[in-house]
SERO-4910 file (N, C-alpha, C, O; in steps of 0.05 Angstrom, whole numbers):
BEGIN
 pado doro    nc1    nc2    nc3   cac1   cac2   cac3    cc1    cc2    cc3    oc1    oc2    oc3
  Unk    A    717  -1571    895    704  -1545    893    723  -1523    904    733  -1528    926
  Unk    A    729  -1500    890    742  -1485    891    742  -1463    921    718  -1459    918
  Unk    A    748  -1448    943    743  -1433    956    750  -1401    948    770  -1398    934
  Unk    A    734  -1379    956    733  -1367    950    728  -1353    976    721  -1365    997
  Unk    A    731  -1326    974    736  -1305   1004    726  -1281    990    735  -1268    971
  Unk    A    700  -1278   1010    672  -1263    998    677  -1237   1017    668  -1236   1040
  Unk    A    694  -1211   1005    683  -1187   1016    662  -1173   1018    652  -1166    996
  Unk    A    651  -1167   1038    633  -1154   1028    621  -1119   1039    609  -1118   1060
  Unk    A    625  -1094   1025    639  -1073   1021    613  -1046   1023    617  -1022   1018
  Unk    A    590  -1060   1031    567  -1049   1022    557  -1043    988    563  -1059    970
  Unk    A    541  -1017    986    536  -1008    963    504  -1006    956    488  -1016    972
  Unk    A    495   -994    931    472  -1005    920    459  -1043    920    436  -1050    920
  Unk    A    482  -1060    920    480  -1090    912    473  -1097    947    470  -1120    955
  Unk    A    471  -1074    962    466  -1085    991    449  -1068   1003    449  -1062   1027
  Unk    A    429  -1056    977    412  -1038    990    374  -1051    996    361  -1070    986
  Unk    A    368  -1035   1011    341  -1040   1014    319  -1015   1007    325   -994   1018
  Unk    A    303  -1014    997    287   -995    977    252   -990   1000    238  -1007   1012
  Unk    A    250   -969    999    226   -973   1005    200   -990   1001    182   -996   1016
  Unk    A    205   -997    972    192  -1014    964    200  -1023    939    215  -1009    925
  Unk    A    188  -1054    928    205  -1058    899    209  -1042    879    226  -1049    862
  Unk    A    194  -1015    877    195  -1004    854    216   -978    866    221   -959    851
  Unk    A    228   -980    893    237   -959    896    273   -974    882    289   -993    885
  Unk    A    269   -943    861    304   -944    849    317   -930    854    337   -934    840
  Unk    A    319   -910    870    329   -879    881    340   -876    901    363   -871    907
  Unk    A    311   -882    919    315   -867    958    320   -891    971    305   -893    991
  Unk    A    334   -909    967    338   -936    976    371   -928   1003    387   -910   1003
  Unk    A    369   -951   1020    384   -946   1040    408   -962   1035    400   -986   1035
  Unk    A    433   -961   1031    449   -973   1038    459   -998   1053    453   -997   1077
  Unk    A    475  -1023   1044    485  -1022   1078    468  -1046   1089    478  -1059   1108
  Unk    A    446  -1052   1081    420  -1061   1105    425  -1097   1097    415  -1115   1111
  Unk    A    438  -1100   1076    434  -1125   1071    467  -1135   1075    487  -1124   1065
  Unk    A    464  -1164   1097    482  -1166   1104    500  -1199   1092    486  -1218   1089
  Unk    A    529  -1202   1087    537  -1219   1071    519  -1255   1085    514  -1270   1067
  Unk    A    515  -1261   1099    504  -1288   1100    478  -1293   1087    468  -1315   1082
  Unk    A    464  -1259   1082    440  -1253   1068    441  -1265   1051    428  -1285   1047
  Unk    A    466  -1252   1028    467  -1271   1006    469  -1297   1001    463  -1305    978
  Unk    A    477  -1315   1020    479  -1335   1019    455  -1352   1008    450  -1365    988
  Unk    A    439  -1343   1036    415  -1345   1036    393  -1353   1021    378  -1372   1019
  Unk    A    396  -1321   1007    379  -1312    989    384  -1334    956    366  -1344    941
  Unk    A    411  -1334    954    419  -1342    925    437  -1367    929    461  -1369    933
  Unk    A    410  -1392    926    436  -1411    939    454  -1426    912    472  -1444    912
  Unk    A    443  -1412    890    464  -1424    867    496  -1417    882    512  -1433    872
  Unk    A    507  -1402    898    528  -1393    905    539  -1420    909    558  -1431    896
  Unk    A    523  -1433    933    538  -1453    943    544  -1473    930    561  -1486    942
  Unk    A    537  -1482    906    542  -1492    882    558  -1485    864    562  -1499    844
  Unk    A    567  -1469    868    596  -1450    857    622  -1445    873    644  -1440    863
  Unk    A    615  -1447    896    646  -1453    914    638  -1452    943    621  -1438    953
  Unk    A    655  -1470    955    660  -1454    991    671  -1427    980    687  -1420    963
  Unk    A    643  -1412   1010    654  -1389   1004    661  -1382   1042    650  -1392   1061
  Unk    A    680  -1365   1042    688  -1356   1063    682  -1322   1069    695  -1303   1061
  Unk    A    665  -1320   1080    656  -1292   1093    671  -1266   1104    675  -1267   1128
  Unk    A    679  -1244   1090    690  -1232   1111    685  -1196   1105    694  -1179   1090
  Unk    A    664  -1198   1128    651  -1169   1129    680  -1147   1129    702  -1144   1140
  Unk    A    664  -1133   1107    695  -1109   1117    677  -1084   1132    680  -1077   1155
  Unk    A    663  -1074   1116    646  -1050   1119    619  -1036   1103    620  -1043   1079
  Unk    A    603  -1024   1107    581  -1023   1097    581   -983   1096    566   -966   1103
  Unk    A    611   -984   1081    618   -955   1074    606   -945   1048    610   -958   1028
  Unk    A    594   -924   1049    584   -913   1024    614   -912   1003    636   -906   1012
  Unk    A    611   -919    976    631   -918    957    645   -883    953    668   -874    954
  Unk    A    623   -872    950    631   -842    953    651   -826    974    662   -804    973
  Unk    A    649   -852    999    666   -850   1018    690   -848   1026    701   -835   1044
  Unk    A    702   -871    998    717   -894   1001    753   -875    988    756   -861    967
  Unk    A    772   -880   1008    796   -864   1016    816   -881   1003    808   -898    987
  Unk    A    836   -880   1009    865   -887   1002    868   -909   1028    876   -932   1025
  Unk    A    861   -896   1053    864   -920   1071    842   -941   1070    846   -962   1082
  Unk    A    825   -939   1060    807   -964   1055    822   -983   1030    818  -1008   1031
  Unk    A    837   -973   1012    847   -982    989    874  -1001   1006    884  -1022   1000
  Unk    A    877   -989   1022    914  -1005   1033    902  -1019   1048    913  -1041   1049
  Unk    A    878  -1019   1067    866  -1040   1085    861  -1060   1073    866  -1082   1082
  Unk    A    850  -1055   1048    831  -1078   1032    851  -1093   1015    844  -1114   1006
  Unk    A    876  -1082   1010    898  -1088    998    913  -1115   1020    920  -1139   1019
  Unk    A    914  -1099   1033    922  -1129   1057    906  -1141   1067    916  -1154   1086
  Unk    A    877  -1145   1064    863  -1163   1074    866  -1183   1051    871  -1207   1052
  Unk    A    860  -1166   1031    856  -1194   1001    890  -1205   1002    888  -1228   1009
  Unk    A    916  -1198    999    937  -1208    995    937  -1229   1025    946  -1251   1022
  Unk    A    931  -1224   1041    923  -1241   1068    907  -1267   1065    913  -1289   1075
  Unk    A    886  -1262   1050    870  -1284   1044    882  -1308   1006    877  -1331    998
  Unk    A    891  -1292   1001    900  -1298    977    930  -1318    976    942  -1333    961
  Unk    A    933  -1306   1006    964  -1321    999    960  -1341   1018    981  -1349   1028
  Unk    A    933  -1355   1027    930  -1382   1032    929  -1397   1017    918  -1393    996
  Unk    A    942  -1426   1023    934  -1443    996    905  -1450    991    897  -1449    968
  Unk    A    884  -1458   1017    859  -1463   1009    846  -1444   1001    822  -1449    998
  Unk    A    854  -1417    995    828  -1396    978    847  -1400    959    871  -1402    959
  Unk    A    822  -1399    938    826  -1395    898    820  -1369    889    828  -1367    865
  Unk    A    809  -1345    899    805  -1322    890    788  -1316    907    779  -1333    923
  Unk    A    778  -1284    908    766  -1271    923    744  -1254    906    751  -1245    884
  Unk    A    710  -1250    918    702  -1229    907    694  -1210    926    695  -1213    950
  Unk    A    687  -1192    915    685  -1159    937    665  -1146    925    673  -1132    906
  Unk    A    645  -1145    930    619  -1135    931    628  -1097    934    645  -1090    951
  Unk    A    613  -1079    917    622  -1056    924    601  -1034    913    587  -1040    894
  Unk    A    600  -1011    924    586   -985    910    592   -972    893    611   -958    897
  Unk    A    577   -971    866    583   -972    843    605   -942    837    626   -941    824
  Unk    A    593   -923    849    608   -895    850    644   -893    841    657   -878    827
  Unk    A    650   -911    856    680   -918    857    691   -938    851    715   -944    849
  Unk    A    664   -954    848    680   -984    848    710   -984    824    731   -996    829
  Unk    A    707   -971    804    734   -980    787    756   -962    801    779   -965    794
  Unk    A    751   -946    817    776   -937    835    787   -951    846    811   -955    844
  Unk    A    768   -965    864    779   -991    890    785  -1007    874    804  -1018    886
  Unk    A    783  -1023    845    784  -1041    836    814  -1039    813    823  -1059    801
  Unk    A    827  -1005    811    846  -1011    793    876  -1000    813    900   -999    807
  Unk    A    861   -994    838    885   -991    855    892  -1021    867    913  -1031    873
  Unk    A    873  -1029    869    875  -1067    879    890  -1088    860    902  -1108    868
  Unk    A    886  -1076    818    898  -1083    806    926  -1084    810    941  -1103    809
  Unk    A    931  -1055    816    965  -1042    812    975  -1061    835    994  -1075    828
  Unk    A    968  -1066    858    984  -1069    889    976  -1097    894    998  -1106    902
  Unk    A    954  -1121    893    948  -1140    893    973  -1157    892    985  -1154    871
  Unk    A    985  -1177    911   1007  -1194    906    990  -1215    904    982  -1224    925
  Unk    A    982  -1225    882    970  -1250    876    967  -1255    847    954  -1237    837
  Unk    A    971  -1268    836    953  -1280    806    929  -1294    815    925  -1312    798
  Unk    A    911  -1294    833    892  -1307    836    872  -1285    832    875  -1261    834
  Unk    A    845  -1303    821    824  -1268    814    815  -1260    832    807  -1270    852
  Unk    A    814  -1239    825    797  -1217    852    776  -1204    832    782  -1188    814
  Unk    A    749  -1213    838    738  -1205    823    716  -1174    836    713  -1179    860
  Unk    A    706  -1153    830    699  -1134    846    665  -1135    830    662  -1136    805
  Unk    A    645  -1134    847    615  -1134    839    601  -1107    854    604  -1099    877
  Unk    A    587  -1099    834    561  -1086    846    533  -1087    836    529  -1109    827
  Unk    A    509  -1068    834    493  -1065    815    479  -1034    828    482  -1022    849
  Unk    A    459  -1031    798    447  -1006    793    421  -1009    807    407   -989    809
  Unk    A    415  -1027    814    393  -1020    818    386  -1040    851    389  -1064    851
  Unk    A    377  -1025    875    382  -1046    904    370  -1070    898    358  -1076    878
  Unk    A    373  -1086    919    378  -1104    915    351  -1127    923    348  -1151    920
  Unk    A    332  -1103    935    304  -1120    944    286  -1108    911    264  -1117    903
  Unk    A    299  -1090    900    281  -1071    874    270  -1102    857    282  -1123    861
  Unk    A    249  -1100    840    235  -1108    817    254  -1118    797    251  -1103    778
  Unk    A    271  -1133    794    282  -1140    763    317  -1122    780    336  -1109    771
  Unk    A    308  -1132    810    341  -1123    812    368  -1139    798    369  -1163    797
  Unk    A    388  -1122    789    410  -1137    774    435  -1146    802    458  -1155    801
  Unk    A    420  -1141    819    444  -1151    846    452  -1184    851    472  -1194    862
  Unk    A    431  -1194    838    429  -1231    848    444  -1239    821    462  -1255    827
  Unk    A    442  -1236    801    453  -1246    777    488  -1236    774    507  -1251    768
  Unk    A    487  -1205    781    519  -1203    783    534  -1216    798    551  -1232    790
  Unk    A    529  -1210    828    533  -1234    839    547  -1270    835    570  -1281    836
  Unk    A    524  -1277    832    523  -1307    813    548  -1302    795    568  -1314    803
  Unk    A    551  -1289    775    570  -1281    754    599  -1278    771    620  -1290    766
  Unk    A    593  -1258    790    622  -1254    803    637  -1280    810    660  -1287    805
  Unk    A    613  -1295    826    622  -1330    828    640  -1339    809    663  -1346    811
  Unk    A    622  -1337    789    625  -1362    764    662  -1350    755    681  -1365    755
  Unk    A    663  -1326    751    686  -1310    742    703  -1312    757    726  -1315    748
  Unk    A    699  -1313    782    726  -1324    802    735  -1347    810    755  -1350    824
  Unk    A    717  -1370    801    725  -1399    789    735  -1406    772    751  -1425    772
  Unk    A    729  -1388    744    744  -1402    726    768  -1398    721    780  -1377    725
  Unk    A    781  -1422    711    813  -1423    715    825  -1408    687    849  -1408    687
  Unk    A    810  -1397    664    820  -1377    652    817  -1341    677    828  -1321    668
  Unk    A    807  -1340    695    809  -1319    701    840  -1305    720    848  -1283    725
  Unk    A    849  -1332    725    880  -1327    739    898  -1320    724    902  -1329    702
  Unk    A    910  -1303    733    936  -1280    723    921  -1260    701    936  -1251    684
  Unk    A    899  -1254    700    884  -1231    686    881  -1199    707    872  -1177    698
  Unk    A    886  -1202    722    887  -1182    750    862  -1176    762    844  -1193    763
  Unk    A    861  -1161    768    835  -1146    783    810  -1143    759    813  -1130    738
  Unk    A    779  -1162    768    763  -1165    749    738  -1147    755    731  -1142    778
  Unk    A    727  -1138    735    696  -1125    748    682  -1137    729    688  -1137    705
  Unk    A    655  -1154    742    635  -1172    736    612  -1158    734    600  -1157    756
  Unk    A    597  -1142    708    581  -1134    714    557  -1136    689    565  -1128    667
  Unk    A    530  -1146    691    519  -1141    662    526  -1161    648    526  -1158    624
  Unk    A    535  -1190    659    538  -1206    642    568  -1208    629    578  -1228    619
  Unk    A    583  -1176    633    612  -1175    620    631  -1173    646    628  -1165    669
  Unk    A    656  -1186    630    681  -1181    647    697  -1163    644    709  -1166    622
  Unk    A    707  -1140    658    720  -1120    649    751  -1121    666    753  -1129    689
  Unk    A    762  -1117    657    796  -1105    658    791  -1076    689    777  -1056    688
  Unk    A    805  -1087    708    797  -1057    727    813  -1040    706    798  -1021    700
  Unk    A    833  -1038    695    852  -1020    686    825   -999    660    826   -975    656
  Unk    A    811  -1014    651    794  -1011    628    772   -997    636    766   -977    622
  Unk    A    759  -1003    656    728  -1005    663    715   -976    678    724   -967    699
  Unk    A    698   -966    667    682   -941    682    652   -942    673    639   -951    655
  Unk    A    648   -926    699    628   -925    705    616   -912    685    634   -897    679
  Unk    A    591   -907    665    582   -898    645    545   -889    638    534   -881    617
  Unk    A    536   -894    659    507   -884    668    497   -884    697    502   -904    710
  Unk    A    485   -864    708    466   -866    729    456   -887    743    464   -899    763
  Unk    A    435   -891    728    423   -919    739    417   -942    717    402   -961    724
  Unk    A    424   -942    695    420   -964    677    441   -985    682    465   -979    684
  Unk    A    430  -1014    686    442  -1038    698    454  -1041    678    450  -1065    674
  Unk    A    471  -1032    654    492  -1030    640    511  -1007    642    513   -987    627
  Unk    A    523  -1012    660    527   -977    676    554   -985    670    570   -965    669
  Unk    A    564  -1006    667    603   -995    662    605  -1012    630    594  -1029    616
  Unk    A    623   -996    631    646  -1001    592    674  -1003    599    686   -998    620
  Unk    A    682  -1013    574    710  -1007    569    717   -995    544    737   -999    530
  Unk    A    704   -985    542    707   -958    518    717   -974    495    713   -997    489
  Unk    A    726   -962    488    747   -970    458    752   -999    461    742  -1018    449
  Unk    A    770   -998    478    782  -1030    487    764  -1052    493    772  -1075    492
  Unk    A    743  -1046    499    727  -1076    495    721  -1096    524    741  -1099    538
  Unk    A    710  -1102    528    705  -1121    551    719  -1137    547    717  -1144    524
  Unk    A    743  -1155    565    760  -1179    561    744  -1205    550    750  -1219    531
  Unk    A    717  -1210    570    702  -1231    565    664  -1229    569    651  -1209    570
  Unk    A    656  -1250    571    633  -1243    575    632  -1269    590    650  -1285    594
  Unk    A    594  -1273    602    576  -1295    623    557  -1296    602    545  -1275    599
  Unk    A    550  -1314    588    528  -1322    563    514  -1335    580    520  -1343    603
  Unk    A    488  -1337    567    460  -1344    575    469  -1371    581    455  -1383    597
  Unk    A    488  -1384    572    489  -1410    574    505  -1416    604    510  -1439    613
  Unk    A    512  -1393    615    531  -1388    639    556  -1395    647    567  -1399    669
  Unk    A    570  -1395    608    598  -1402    610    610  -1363    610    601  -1341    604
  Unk    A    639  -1378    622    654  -1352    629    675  -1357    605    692  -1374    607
  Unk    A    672  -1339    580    698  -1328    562    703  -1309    553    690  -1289    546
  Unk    A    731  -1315    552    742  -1296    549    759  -1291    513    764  -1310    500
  Unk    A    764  -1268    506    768  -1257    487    794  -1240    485    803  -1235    462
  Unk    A    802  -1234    500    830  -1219    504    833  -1219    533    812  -1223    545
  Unk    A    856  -1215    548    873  -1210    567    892  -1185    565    904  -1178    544
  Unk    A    892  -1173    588    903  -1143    605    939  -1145    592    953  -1164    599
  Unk    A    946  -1131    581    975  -1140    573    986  -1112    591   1010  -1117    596
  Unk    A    981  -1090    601   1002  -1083    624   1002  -1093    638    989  -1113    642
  Unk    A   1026  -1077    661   1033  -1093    683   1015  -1087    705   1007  -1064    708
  Unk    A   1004  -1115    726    991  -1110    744    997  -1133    763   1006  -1155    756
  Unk    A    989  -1126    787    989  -1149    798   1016  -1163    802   1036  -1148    803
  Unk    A   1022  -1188    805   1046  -1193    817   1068  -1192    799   1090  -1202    803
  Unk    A   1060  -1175    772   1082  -1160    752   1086  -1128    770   1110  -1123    767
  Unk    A   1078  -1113    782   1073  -1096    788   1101  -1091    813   1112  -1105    830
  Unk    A   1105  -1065    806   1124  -1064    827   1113  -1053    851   1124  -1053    873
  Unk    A   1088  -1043    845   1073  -1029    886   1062  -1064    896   1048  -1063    916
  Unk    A   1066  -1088    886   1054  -1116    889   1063  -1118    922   1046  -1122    939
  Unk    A   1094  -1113    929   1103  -1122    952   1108  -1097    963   1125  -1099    981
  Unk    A   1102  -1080    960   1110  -1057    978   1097  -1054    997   1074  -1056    988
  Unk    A   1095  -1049   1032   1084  -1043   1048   1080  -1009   1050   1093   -991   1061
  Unk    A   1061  -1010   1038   1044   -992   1029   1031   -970   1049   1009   -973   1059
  Unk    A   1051   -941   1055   1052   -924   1077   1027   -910   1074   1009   -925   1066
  Unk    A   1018   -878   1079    993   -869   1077   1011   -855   1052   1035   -848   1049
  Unk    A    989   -856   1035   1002   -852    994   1000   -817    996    990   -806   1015
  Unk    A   1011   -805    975   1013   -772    967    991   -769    966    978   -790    962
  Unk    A    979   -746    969    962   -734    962    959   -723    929    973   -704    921
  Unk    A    943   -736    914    938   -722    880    914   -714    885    899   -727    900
  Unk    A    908   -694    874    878   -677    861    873   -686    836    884   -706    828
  Unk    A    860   -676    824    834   -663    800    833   -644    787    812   -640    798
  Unk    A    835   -631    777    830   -610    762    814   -605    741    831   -599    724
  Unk    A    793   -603    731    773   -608    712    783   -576    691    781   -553    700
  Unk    A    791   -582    667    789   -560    654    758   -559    638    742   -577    636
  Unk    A    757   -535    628    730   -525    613    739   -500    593    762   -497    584
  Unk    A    718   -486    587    712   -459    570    726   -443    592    720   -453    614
  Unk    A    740   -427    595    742   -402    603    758   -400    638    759   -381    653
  Unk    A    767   -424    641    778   -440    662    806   -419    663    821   -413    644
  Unk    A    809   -407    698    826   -387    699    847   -398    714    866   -382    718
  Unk    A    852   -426    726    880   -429    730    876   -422    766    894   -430    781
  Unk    A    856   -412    776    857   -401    800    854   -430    820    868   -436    839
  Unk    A    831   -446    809    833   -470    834    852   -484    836    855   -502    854
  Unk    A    876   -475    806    903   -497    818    921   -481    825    944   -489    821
  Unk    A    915   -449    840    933   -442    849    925   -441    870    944   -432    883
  Unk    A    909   -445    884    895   -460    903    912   -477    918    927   -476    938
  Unk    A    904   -498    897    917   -527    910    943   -525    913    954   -540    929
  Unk    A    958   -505    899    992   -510    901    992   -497    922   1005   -508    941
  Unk    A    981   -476    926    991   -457    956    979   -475    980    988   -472   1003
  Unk    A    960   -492    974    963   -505   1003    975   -524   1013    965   -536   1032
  Unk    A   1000   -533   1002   1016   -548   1018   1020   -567   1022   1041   -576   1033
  Unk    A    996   -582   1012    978   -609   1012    979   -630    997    976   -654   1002
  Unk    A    985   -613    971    993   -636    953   1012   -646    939   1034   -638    931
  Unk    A   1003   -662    938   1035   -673    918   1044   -681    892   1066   -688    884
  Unk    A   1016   -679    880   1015   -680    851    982   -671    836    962   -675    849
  Unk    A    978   -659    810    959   -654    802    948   -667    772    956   -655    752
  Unk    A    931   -691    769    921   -695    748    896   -672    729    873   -665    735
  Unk    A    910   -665    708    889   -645    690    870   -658    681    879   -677    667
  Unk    A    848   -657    682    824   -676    660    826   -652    642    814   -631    646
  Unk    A    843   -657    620    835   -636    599    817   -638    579    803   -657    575
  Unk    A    818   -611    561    797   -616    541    812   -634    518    836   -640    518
  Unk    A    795   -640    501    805   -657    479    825   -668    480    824   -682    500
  Unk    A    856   -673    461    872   -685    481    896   -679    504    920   -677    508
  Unk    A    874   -679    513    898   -666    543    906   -640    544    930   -635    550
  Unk    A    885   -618    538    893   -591    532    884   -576    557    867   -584    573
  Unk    A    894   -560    558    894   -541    574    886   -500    567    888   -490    545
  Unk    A    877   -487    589    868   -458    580    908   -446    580    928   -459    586
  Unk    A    905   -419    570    935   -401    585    933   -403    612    951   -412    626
  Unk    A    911   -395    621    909   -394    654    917   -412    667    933   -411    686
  Unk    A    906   -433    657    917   -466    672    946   -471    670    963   -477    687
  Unk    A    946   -468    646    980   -467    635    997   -450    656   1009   -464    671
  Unk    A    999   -432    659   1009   -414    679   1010   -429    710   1028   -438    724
  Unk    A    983   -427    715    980   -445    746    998   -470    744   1011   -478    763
  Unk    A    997   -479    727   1005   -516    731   1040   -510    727   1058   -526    735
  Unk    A   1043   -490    716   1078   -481    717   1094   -484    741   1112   -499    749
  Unk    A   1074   -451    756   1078   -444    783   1076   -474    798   1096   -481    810
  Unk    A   1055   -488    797   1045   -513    811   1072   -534    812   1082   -544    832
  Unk    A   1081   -536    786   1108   -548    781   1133   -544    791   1148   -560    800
  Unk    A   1136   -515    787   1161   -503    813   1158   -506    830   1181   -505    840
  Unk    A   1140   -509    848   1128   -515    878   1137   -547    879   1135   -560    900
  Unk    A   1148   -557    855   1157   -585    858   1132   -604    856   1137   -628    863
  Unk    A   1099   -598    846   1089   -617    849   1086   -623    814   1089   -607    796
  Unk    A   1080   -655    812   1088   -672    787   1059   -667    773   1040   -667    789
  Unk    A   1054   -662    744   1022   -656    728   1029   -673    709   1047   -677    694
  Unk    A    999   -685    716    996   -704    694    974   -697    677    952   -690    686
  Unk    A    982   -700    646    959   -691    625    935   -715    620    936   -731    602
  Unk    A    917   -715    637    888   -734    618    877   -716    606    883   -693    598
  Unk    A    858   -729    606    827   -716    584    805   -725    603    805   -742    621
  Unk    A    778   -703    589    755   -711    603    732   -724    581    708   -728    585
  Unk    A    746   -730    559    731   -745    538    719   -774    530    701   -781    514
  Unk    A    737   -786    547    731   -812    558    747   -840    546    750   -860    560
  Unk    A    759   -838    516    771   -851    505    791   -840    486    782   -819    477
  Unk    A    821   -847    474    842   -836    469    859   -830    488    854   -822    510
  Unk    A    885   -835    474    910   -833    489    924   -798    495    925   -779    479
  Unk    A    930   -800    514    940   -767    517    976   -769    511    992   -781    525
  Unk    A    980   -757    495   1010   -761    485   1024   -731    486   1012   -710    484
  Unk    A   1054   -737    490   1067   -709    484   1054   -701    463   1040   -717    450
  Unk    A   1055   -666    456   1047   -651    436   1068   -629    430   1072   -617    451
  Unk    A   1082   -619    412   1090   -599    409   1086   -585    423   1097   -590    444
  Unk    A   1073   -560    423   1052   -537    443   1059   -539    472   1062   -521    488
  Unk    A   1060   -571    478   1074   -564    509   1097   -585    516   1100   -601    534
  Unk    A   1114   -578    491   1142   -597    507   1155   -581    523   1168   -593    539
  Unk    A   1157   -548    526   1172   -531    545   1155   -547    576   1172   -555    592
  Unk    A   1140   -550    581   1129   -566    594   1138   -586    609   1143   -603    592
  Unk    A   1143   -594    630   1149   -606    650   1136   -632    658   1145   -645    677
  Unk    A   1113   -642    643   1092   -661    649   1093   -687    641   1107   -697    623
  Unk    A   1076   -699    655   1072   -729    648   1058   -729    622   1058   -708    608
  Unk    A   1047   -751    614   1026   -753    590   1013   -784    604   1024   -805    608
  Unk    A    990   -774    607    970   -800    621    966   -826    607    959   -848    616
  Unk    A    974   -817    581    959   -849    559    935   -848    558    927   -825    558
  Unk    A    916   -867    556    892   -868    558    882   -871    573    857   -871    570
  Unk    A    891   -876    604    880   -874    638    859   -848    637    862   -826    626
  Unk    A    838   -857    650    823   -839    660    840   -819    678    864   -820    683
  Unk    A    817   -793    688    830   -780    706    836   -796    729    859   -801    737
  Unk    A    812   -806    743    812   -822    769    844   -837    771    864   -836    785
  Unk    A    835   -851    746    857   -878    752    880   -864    744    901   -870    755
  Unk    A    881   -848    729    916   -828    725    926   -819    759    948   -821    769
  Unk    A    902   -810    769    906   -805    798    922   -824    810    944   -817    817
  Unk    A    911   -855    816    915   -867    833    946   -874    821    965   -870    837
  Unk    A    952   -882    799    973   -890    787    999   -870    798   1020   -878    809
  Unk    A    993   -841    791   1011   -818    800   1006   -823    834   1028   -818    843
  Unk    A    991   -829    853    992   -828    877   1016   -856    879   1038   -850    890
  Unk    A   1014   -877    870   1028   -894    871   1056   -893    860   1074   -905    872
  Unk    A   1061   -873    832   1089   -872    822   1104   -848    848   1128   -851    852
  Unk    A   1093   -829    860   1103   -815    871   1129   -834    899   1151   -828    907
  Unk    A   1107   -861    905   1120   -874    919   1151   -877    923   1162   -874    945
  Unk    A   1168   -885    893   1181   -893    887   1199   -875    863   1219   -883    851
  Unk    A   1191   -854    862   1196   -837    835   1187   -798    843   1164   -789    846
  Unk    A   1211   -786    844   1199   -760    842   1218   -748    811   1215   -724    805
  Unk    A   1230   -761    796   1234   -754    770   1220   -751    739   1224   -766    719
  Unk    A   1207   -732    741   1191   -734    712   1186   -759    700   1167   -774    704
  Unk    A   1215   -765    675   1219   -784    666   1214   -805    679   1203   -824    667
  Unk    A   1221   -809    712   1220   -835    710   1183   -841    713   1174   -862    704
  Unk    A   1165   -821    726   1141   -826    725   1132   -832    698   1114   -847    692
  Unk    A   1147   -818    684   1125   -826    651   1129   -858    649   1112   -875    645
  Unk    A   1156   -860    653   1161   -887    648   1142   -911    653   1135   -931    639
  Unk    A   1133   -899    685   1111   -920    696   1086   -922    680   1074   -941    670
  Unk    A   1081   -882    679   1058   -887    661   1054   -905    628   1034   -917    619
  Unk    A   1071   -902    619   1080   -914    595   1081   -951    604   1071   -964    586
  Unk    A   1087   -961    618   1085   -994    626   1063  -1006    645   1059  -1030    649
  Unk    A   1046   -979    656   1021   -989    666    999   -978    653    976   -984    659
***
């Protein structure tokens, strides 16, 4: 029987509800990892599992230093020979944040699989006990090694590089857009798979062995209708940052105003990367802004363009060579 090293990170999947029907005003936090044990003993029939409380931090919370903590706890536990993979229980808000920065930096081919659910976890027809179970099953099976960082949710296996969050509260709350779920958990409770992650992650990755300092600071920038360029002159004048991802409109566009700001923003020496806020498609050079100084995101979300640019800044303050990363991750 396989071992496995059970984080557990809070979230909705560790909440308690006023009552079963409560899906909303539910508390965080309250449900604690031996709970699960407990509660769902198919677990123990799926592996030794090894316990190890991290925190019962709201996801909305959740920083860059929780990402490098959690980064060396899992490479800590991973690079024992008796654990086989790890799962990490988490709040759905962020979870593919924590889960594609763990992709990039993770020194392991063993799976790390990351769980939550929509709905707490004492609720009526809660999806917390079954993901769960699933996260198990997914971090046993021996197709899931050297696939990188997994999110188990709904029955599907998603790619962290792939995976977002995609409704409120419906227990089908993440996709992989275009690209597809790698695998699925059938009624019959086999784990397959269908395709595999072909960038680099994980112990292909060059942030894999880096001892990992406190990372740059990247922002956000949300463009819109009528968007004046002023909150990213903002961010350049304060000093603070060190790179700015655009969520642009359509692909990867920007207002004049922004255009201007993100110039100035650029002489100030900080690095802009073009996403989109549309959710699927690649953001590519364009004519219109090769005078332009910028990355081009690919098809990374904003979030994850973020984390990626917090990570290339590491190692790279040359345009080119950031695209490059972006272009192989």
């Amino acid at each position: 029987m396989k071992r496995i090293a059970f984080f557990t990170l809070g979230g909705t999947v560790s909440a308690e509800g006023k009552s079963r029907m409560d899906l909303k005003d539910y508390t965080s936090g309250l449900i604690e990892g031996d709970y699960y044990l407990q509660q769902i003993p198919e677990l123990a029939n799926l592996a030794e599992i090894e316990m190890i409380p991290v925190d019962n931090v709201s996801s909305t919370e959740m920083n860059s230093n929780h990402w490098i903590r959690l980064k060396s706890e899992i490479d800590h536990y991973l690079n024992k020979e008796n654990v086989d993979g790890a799962v990490m229980t988490h709040g759905t808000n962020t979870l593919e944040e924590t889960a594609y920065f763990l992709h990039l930096t993770i020194n392991s081919s063993k799976p790390v699989v990351l769980i939550g659910s929509q709905r707490p976890y004492t609720a009526l027809s809660s999806d917390a006990q079954l993901n769960l179970v699933q996260a198990f099953k997914t971090a046993v099976d021996p197709d899931s090694h050297g696939k990188g960082v997994l999110v188990a949710f709904n029955q599907k296996i998603h790619s962290a590089r792939d995976v977002t969050k995609i409704d409120t509260y419906n227990v089908d709350g993440f996709h992989s857009g275009v690209m597809g779920a790698l695998g699925y958990i059938d009624a019959s409770h086999d784990v397959v798979y269908y395709r595999t992650p072909i960038r680099k992650h994980t112990v292909a990755s060059q942030f894999s062995e880096m001892n990992l300092p406190q990372v740059p600071n990247v922002e956000i920038v949300y463009s819109y209708a009528g968007a004046t360029g002023r909150v990213i002159d903002f961010i350049a004048e304060s000093g603070e940052v060190q790179g700015i991802v655009v969520a642009g409109t359509g692909a990867g566009r920007f207002s004049k105003g922004e255009e201007k700001a993100l110039k100035r923003a650029r002489e100030k020496g900080m690095h802009v990367v073009r996403s989109n806020r549309v959710g699927n498609g690649r953001v590519i050079p364009i004519a219109p802004f090769d005078h332009l100084d910028f990355v081009s995101g690919d098809n990374l979300n904003p979030q994850k363009a973020r984390i990626l640019l917090m990570l290339a800044l590491l190692t790279e303050q040359n345009r080119s060579g950031i695209q490059e990363i972006f272009d192989m991750y």
